[in-house]
C-alpha positions as CSV (number, residue, x, y, z in Angstrom):
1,X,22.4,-11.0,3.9
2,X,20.4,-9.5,6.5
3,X,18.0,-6.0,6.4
4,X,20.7,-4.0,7.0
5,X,23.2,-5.3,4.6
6,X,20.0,-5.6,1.6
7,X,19.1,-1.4,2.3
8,X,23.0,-1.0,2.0
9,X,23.2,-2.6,-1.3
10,X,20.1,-1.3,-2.7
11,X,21.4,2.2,-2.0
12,X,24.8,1.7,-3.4
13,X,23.7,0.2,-6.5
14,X,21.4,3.3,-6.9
15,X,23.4,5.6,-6.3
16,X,25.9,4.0,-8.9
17,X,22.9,4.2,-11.5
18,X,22.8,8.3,-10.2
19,X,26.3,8.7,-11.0
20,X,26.9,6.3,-14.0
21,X,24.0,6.3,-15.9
22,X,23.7,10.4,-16.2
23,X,26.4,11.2,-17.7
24,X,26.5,8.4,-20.2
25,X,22.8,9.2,-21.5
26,X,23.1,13.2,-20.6
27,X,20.8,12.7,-18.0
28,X,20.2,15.1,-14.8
29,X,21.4,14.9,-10.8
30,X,20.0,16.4,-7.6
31,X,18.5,16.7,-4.7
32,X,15.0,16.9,-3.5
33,X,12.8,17.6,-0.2
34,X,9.3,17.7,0.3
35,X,6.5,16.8,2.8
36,X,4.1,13.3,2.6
37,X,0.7,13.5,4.2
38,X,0.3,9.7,5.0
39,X,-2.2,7.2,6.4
40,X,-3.1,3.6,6.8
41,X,-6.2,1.8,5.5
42,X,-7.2,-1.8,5.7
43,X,-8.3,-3.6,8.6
44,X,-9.4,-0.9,11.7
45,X,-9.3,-2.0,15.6
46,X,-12.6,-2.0,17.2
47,X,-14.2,1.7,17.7
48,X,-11.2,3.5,16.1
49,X,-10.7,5.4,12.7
50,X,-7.0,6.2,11.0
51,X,-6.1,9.7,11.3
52,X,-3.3,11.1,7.9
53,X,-0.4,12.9,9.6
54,X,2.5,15.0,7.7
55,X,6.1,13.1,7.8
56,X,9.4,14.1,5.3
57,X,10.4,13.4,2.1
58,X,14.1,13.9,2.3
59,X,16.4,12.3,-0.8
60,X,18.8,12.4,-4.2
61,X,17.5,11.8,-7.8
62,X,19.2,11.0,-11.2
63,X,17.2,10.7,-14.4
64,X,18.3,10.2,-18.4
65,X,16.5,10.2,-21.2
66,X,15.5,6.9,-23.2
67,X,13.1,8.3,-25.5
68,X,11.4,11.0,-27.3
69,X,9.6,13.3,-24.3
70,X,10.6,10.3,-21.8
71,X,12.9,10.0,-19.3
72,X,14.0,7.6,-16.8
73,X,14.2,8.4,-12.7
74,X,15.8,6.9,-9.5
75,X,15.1,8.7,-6.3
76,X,16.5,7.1,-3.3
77,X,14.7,9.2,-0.5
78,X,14.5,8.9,3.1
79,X,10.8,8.8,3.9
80,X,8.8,9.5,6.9
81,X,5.4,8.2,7.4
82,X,2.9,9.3,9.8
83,X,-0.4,8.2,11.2
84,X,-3.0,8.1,14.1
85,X,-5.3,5.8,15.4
86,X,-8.4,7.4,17.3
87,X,-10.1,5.1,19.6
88,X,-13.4,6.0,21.1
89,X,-13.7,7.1,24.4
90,X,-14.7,4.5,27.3
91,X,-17.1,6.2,29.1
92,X,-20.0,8.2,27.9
93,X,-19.1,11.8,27.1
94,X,-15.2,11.1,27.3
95,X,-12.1,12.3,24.7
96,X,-11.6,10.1,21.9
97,X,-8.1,8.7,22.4
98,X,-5.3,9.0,20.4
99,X,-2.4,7.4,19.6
100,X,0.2,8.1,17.3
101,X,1.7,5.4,14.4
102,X,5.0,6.7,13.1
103,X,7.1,4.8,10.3
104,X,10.3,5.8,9.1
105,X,11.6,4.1,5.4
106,X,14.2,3.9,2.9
107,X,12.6,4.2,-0.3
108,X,13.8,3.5,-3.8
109,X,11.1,4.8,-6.4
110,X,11.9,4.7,-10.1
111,X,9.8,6.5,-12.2
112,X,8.9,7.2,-15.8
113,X,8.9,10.8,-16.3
114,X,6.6,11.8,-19.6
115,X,7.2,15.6,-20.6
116,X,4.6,17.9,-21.7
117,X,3.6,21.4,-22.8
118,X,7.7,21.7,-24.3
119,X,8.9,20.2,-21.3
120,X,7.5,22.8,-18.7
121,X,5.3,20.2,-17.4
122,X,5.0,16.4,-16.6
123,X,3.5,13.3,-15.6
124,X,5.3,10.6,-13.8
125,X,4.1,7.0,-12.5
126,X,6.4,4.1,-11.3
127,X,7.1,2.1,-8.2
128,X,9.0,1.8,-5.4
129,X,10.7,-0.6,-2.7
130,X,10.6,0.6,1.0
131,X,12.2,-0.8,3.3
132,X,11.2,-0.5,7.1
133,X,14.0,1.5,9.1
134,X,11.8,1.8,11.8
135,X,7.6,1.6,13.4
136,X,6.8,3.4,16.7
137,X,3.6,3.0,18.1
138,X,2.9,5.9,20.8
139,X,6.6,5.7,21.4
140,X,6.9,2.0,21.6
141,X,9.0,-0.3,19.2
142,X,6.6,-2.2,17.2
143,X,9.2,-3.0,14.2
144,X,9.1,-6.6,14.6
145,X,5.2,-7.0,13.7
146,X,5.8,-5.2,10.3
147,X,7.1,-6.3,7.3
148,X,11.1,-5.4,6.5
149,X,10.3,-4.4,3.3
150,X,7.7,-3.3,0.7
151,X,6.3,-2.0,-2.4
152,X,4.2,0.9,-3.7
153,X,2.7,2.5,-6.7
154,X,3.3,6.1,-7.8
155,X,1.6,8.8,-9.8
156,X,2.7,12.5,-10.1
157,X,2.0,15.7,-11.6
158,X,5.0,17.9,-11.8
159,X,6.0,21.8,-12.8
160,X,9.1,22.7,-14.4
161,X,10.9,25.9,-13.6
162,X,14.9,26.5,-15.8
163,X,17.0,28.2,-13.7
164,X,20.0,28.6,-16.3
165,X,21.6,24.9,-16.8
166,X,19.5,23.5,-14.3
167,X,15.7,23.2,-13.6
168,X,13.9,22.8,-10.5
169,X,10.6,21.2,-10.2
170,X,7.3,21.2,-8.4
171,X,5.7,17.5,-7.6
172,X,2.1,16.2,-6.6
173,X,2.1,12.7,-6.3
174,X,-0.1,9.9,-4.9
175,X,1.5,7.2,-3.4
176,X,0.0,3.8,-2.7
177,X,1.2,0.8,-0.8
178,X,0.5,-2.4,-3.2
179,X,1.9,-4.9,0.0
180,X,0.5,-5.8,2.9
181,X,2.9,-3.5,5.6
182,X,2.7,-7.0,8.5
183,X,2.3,-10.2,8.5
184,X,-1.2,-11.2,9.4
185,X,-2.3,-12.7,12.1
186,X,0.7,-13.5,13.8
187,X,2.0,-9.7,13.4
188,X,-1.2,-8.0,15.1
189,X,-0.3,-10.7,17.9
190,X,3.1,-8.8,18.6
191,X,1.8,-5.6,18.0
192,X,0.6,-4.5,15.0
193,X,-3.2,-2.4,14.9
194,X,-5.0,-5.1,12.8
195,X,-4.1,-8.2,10.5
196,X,-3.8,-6.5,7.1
197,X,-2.7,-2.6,6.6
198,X,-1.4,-0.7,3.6
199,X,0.1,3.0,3.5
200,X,-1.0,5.8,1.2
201,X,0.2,9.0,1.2
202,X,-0.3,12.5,-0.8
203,X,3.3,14.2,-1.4
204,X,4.5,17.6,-2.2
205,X,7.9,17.4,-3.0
206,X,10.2,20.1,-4.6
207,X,14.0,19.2,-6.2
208,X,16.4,20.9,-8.4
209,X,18.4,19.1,-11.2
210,X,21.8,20.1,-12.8
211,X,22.8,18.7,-16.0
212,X,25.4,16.4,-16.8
213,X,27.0,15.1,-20.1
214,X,26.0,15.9,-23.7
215,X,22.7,16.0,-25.6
């Protein structure tokens, strides 16, 4: 099965677990948007620094409850990842130059939800599989010296507000890549900045949830 076809099963199979789990453990469905003020850290070219950058967070989510104060969540999201590369200037009193690194993913986060203050607040922590859509760098295709796919680790603060049946919520989370985003040596040959990067990112993200089954 090739990249395509994995992203296409991944995404079927969770939204299958969004609209067949729910229901059957009274869980919750939505939507959700937000912003991700990414980066890259690891290996740095010579003379340059990594510069964070503001992408979109653009997706569904589906959670049921398993426990006590717990719940489970899927969040298939579309998710935009944006970064720059500074490189110092060549001559003596020069502009640094800049160049811009722009990733665009399918991510699949699933998170554990823990509810606090009577279920007004929350903490959330999880991982997720991205896979690479596409990598631009200054406009150029650089998606063959990345990896297809990878994983990340999530931690979140959240706020929720009822709005009748349904609730919307308020999310700061951290998100940090866990796998290396190319393949070495080989990768920064084709293109890539340096031999070993990882993304990390600081989202706000917003959503709304409706209801569905019985408690």
């Amino acid at each position: 099965m090739d990249n395509r076809g994995s992203r296409l099963f991944v995404l079927l199979l969770a939204a299958a677990m969004v609209a067949g789990a729910a229901p059957a453990h009274a869980g919750a469905i939505g939507a959700q948007l937000g912003v991700d003020r990414s980066g890259v850290d690891g290996d740095t070219p010579p003379n340059s620094t990594y510069i964070d950058k503001v992408g979109l967070v653009a997706g569904i989510q589906g959670e049921f409850g398993f426990a006590h104060d717990l719940s489970l969540s899927l969040q298939p999201s579309y998710v935009q990842k944006r970064s720059g590369v500074q490189t110092a200037a060549s001559t003596r009193g020069g502009e640094p130059i800049e160049h811009e690194l722009a990733f665009d993913y399918i991510s699949v986060p699933l998170l554990v939800k823990f509810a606090k203050a009577g279920g007004r607040t929350y903490v959330s922590g999880g991982v997720s599989v991205d896979f690479l859509n596409s990598a631009r760098l200054s406009g150029d295709d650089v998606k063959s010296a990345f990896n297809s796919s990878g994983f990340g680790a999530i931690l979140g603060f959240g706020v929720v507000f009822p709005a009748g049946r349904s609730r919307f919520t308020t999310e700061l989370r951290l998100v940090q890549g866990i796998s290396n985003m190319n393949t070495g040596d080989v990768a920064a040959a084709a293109g890539a900045l340096a031999p070993r990067l990882h993304s990390s990112g600081l989202q706000l993200i917003v959503g709304g949830l409706l209801p569905v089954g019985k408690r």
